[in-house]
N, C-alpha and C positions, 0 to 999 in steps of 0.2 A: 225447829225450822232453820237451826245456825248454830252454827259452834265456832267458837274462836279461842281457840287453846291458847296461841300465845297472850291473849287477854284476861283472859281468866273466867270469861265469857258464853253464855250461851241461852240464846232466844225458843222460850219454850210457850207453844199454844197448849194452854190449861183451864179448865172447869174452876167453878169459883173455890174459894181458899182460906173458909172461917179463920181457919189460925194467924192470918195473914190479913183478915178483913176484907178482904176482897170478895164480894157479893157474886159475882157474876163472872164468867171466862173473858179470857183475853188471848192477845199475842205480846209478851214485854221479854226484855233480856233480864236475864240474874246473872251477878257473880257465882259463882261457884268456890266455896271454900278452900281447895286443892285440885289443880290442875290435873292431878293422879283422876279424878272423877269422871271427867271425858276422854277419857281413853276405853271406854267399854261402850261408848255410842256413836254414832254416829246421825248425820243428817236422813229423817225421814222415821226412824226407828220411832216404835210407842215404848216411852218408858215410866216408870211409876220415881216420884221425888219426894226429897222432902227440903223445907226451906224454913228458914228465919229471918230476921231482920239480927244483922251484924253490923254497929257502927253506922247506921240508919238507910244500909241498904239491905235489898232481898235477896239473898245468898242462899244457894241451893248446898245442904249439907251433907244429901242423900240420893244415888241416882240407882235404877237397876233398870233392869229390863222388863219390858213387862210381858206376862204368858201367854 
C-alpha cells in the first residue's frame, strides 16, 4: 500500500504469517533487507514475500511479483 525507498520501508497488506506468529492479516510496514528489493514493485501491485524478524524487527528478505 507504500513504499519508501529512501527508508528502507514498505507497508504491505498480508493474510496471516505462522512464521512470523501472526494469526490473522493485517496492514503493518516492514523493513526491507536491501533497498535493491523495491525496485521491482511498485504501489498497488500483488506480490508474493518473504520476512523474518532481524534485530527484532519484521524485515521482508524476499519480494516477487505475483502471477
Amino acid at each position: 500500500t507504500k513504499i519508501d525507498a529512501a527508508g528502507g520501508k514498505i507497508t504491505l497488506r498480508h493474510g496471516p504469517i505462522p512464521k512470523l506468529d501472526m494469526d490473522m492479516g493485517m496492514t503493518m510496514v516492514f523493513r526491507v533487507a536491501s533497498p535493491d528489493l523495491l525496485s521491482g514493485v511498485k504501489v498497488g501491485d500483488k506480490i508474493k514475500f518473504d520476512a523474518d524478524r532481524t534485530n527484532g524487527q519484521f524485515t521482508v528478505i524476499k519480494i516477487e511479483k505475483a502471477k
